[in-house]
C-alpha positions in Angstrom: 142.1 -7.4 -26.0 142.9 -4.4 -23.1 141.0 -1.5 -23.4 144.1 0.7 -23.5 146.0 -1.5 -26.4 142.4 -0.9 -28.2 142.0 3.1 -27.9 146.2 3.5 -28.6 146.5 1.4 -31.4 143.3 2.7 -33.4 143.8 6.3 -32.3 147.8 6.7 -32.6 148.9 3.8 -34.6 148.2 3.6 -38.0 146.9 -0.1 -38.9 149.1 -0.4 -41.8 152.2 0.2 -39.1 151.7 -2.9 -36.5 152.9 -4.6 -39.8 156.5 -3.0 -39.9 156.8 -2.9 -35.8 155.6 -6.4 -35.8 158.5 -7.1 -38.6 161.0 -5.6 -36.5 160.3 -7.2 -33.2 160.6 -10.6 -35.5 164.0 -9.8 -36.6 164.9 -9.0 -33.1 164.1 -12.3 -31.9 165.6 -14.3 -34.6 162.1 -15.7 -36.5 161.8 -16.2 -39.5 158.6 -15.3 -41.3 157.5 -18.8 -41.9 157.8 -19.7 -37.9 155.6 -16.2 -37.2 152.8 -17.0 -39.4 152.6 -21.0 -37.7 152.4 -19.5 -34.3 149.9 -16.4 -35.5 148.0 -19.3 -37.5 147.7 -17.5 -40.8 149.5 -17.8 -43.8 153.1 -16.6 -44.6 152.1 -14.9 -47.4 149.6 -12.9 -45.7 152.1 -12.0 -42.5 154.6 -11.0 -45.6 151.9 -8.3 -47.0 151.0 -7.1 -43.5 154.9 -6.7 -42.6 155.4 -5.2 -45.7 152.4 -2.4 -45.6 150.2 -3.8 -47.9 147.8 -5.7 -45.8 146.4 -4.2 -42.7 147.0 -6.1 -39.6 144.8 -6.9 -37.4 145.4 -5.4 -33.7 144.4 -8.9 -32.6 147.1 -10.8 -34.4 149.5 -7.8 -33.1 148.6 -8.8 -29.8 148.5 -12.1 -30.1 152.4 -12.0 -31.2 153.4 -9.1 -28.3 152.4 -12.3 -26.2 154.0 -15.0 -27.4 157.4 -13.7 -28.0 156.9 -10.1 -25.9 155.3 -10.5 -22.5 157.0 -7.8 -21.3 155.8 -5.3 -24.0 154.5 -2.0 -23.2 151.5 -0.3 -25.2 152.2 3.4 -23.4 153.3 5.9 -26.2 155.0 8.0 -24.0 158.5 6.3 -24.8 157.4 6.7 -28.8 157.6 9.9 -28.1 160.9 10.2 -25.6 162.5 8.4 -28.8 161.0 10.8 -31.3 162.9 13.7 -29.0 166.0 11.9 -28.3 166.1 11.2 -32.1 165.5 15.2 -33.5 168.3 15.9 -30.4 170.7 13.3 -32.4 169.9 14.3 -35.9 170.9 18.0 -34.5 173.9 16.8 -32.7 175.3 15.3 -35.9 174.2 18.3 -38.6 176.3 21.1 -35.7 178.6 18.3 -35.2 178.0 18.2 -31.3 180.2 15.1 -30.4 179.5 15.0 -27.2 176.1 15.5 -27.1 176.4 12.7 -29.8 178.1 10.4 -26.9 175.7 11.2 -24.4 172.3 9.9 -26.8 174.2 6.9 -27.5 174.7 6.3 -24.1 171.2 6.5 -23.3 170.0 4.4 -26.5 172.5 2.0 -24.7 170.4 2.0 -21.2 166.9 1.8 -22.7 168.0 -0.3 -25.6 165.5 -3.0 -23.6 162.3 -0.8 -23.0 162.6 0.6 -26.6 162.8 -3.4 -28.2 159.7 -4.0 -25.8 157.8 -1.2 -27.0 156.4 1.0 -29.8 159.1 2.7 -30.0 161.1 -0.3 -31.3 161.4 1.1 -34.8 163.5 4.4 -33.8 165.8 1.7 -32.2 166.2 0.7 -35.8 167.6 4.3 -36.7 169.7 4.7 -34.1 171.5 1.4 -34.6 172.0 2.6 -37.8 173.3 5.7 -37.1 175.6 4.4 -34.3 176.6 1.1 -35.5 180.3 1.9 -36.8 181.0 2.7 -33.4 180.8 -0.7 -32.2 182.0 -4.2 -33.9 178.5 -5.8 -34.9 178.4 -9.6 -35.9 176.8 -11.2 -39.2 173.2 -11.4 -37.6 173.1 -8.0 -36.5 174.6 -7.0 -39.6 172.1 -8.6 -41.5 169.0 -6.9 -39.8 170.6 -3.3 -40.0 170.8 -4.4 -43.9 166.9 -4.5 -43.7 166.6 -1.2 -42.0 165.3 0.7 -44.9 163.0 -1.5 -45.3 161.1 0.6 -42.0 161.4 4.0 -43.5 157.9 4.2 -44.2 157.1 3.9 -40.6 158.2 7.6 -40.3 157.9 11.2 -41.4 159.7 12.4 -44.6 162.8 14.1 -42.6 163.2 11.0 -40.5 162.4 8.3 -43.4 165.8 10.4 -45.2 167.9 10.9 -41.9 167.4 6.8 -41.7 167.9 6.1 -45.6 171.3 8.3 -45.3 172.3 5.9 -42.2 171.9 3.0 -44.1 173.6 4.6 -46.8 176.5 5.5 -45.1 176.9 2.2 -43.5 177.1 0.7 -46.8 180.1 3.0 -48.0 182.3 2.0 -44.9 181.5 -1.5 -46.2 182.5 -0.6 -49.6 178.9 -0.8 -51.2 179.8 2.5 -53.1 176.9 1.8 -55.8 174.4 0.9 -53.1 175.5 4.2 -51.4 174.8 6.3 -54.0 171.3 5.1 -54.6 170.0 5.6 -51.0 171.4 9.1 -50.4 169.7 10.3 -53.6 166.3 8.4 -52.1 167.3 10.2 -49.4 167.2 13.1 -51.2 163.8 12.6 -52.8 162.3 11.5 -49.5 163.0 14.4 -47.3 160.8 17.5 -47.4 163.6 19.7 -45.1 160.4 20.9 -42.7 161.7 18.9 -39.6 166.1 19.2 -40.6 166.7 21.4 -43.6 170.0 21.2 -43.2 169.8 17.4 -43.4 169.9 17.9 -47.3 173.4 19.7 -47.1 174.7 16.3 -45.1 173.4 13.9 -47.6 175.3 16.0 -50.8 177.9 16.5 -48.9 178.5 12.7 -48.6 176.9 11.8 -51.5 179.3 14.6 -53.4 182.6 11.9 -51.4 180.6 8.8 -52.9 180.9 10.3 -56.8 184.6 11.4 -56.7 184.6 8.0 -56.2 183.8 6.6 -59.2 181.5 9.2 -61.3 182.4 12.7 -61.3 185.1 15.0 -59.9 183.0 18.2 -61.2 180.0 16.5 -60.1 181.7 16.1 -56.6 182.5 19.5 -56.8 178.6 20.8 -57.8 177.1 18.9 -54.8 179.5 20.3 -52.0 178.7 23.4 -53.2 175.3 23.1 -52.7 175.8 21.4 -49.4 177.5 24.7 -48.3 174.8 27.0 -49.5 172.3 24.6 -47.1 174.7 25.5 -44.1 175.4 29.3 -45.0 171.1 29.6 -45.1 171.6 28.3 -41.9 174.9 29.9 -40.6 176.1 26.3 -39.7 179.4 27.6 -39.0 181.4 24.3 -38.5 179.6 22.5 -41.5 180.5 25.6 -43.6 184.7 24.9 -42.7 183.9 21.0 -42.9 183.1 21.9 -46.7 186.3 23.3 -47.8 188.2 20.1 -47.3 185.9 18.1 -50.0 186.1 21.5 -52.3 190.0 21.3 -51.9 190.2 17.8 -52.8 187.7 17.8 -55.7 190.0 21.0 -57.0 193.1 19.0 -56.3 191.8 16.0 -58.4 191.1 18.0 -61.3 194.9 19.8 -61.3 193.8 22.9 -59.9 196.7 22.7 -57.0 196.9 26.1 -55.9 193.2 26.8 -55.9 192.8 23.5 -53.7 195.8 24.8 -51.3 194.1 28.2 -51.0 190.8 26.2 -50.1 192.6 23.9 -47.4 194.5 26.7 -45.4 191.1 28.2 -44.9 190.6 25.0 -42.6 193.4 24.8 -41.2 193.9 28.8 -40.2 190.5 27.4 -38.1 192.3 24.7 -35.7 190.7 26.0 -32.6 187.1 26.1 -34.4 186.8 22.2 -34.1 185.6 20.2 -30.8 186.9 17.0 -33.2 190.1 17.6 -34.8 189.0 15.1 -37.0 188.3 17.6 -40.1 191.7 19.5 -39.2 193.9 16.3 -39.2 192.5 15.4 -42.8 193.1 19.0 -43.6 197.0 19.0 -42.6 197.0 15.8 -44.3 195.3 17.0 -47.6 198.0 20.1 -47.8 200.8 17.5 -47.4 199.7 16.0 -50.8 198.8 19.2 -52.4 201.6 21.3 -51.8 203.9 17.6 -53.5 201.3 17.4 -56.5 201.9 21.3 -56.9 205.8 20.7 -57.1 206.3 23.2 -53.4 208.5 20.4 -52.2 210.3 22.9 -49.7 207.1 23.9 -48.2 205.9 21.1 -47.9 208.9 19.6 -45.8 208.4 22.6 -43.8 204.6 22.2 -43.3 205.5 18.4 -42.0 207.9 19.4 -39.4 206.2 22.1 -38.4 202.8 20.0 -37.9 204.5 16.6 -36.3 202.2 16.9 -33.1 199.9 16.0 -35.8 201.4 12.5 -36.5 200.2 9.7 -35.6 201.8 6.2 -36.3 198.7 4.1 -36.2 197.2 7.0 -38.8 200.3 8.5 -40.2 197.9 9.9 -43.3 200.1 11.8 -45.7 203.1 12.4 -43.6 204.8 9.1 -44.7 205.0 11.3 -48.0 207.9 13.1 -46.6 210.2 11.4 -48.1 209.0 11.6 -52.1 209.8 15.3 -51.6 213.1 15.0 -50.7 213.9 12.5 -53.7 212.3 15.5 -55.8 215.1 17.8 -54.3 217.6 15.2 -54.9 218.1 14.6 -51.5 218.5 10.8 -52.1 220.7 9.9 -48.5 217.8 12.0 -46.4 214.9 10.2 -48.7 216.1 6.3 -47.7 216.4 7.8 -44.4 213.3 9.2 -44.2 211.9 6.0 -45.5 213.3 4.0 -43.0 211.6 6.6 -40.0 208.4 5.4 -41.2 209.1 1.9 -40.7 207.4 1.4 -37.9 204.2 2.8 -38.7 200.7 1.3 -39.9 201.3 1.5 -43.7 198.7 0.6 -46.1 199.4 -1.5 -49.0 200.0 1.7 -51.7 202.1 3.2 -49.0 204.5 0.2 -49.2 204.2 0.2 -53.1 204.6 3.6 -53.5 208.1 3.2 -51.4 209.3 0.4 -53.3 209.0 2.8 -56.4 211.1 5.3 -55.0 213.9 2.7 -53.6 213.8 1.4 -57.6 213.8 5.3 -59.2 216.5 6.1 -56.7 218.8 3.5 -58.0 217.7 3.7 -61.4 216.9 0.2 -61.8 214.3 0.9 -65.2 213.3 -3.2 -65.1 212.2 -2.7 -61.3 210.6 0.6 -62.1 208.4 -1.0 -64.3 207.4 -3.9 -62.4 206.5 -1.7 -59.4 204.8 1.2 -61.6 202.5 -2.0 -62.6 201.7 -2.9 -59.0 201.4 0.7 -58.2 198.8 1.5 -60.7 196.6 -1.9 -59.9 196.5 -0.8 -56.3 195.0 2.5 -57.2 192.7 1.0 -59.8 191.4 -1.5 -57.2 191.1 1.4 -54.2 189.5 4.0 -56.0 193.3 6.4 -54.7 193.0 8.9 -57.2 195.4 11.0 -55.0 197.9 8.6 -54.9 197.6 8.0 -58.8 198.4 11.3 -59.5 201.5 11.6 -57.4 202.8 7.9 -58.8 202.6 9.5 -62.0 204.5 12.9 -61.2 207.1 10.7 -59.6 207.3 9.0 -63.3 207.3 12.2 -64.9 210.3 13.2 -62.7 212.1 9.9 -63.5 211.7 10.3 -67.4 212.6 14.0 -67.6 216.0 13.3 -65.3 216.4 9.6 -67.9 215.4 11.5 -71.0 212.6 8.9 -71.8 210.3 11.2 -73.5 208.5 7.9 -75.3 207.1 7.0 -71.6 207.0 10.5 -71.0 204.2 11.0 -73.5 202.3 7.9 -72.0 202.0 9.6 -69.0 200.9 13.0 -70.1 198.4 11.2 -71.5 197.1 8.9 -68.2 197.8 12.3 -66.1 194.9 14.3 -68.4 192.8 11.2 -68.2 192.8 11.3 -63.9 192.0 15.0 -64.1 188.8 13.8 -66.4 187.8 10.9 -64.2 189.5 7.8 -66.0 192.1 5.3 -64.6 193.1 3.8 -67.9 192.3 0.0 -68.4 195.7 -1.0 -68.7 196.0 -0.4 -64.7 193.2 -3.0 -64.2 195.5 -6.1 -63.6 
């Protein structure tokens, strides 16, 4: 064993450590446990307590793997601690929401990805991929090894171990692993201690707060944003503070408190120039669209969509393909097929296409039609989690019985509207 592998590992690496970076390298390279232990000539049950930080290993049998299946690896810290900057630059990038900076460490995670595998500093790899990975298409295998990430938290200190635990969890709600999302932003929670990014805790609630509307709690939702904000007032995070009022507004919204959640939204909006990313001022414009219809302002919201159609965007057309449920609710039933027909040629998603059908059928009054497509309606929002869009099929019901004096179904519908605004899509929907 080198001299200089001997003084850094026992003086900078913890033993208990060369477990997990020896675990990662293994994934990298495609082995599996029981082809690691053959070539380090001890048992796979002992490599699995070693990789797992139970067993010390030895800084021989770390060496002995760096040269079977890492030649090239280098034992100098100084990249360890390169990546330990680059990593607090990127966790600050993403709590000030400093895009660009964001691009530029991504790009240079990019050029060393090589020297960071072949090195100590292989494990913040792992929390970069993490963080960066739904920038990029990844295939199963990588897939499967980000899926393990957690597994390397301990590796770090408490602020990293959450930023790392939130990355996971994030990637698993863009996958649709609500549930497992949940569970790894509140570990996240529990594991951070806020000395290295205090702010980080106001991040997690804040998407943690998007995970329980969900499926849990509007009012939880609600509770949790509000603490997120109080993180970033401490802080005077400016941006984060704005970024706030969209989940506040739809929370609000949700619940049936329409004008409160309008009053919330305009605050984002009346701060377009504010944002480097217009991302949070598109999903504003697009959350007013649907509050002003829920709140029965069908005029101003017309007027909002015209006067925001630099907005639009076909590929993303977001609540704008609404226009045209507004003018069937000023009984403007030539301009609404109309309008309908504009919209053809944009990227609809499935309830878009539902939710059109519906009006096509309330516009013609064809009751046996209506009721088919109120069924397929409320599936679709039952499968998707769209409480927004569940609300608005049933005022467009409400509408429809008032004007066809159906108060039997009109009571029915009272009754699933109350039940949305308390968190429940009623069982029936589940088909």
């Amino acid at each position: 064993m080198s001299k200089m592998f001997e003084n850094k590992i026992n003086i900078e690496i913890e033993p208990k450590k060369l477990g997990l970076i020896e675990k990662r390298l293994r994934l990298s390279s495609n082995l599996t446990i029981e082809q690691a232990a053959m070539c380090l000539n001890i048992s796979k049950g002992n490599l699995s307590e070693m990789e797992n930080g139970k067993r010390r290993m030895k800084e021989d049998v770390f060496l002995n793997f760096t040269k079977r299946f890492y030649p090239q690896f280098n034992f100098d810290l100084e990249l360890v601690e390169t990546a330990s900057n680059k990593l607090d630059e990127l966790a600050l990038s993403f709590i000030y929401c400093n895009f660009s900076q964001e691009n530029e460490i991504e790009k240079w995670v990019e050029d060393n990805r090589i020297q960071l595998l072949n090195s100590f500093a292989c494990l913040y790899l792992t929390v970069f991929e993490t963080y960066f990975y739904y920038r990029k298409s990844i295939d199963k295998e990588e897939e499967e090894q980000l899926n393990d990430s957690k597994n390397f938290a301990s590796y770090f200190s408490p602020d990293v171990r959450a930023f790392l635990l939130f990355n996971k969890g994030y990637m698993d709600r863009r996958q649709g692993k609500n549930n497992q999302a949940v569970e790894l932003f509140e570990r996240a929670l529990r594991e951070m201690d806020g000395k290295k990014w205090p702010q980080l805790e106001g991040v997690i609630k804040q998407n943690l707060a998007c995970a329980v509307s969900e499926y849990v709690s509007f009012q939880q939702s609600l509770d949790l944003v509000n603490q997120a904000q109080n993180c970033f007032i401490h802080d005077a995070n400016y941006l984060r503070i704005v970024s706030t009022y969209n989940n506040k507004a739809v929370y609000l919204c949700l619940m049936g408190q329409y004008e409160k959640a309008i009053s919330i939204v305009d605050k984002v909006i009346l701060h377009k120039n504010t944002f480097q990313d217009h991302g949070f001022y598109s999903l504003a414009v697009s959350n007013k669209i649907m509050m002003e219809m829920l709140a029965g302002h069908f005029d101003r919201a017309l007027q909002f969509i015209h006067d925001h159609k630099s907005e639009f965007n076909s590929r993303h057309p977001g609540n704008f393909i609404l226009e045209p449920y507004s003018l069937l609710r000023l009984k403007d039933y030539k301009g609404c097929l109309k309008s309908i027909k504009s919209y053809k040629d944009c990227t609809l998603s499935e309830d878009d296409e539902a939710f059109y059908i519906l009006i096509k059928a309330v516009i013609r009054n064809r009751e046996d039609r209506i009721e088919k497509e109120k069924a397929k309606m409320f599936s679709i929002c039952y499968r998707t989690a769209n409480w927004a869009m569940a609300l608005l099929t049933l005022h467009l019901l409400i509408y429809h019985y008032k004007e066809t004096k159906q108060n039997d179904h009109l009571v029915e519908i009272y009754e699933q509207q109350t039940m949305l605004y308390n968190h429940q899509m009623p069982d029936a929907w589940n088909v």
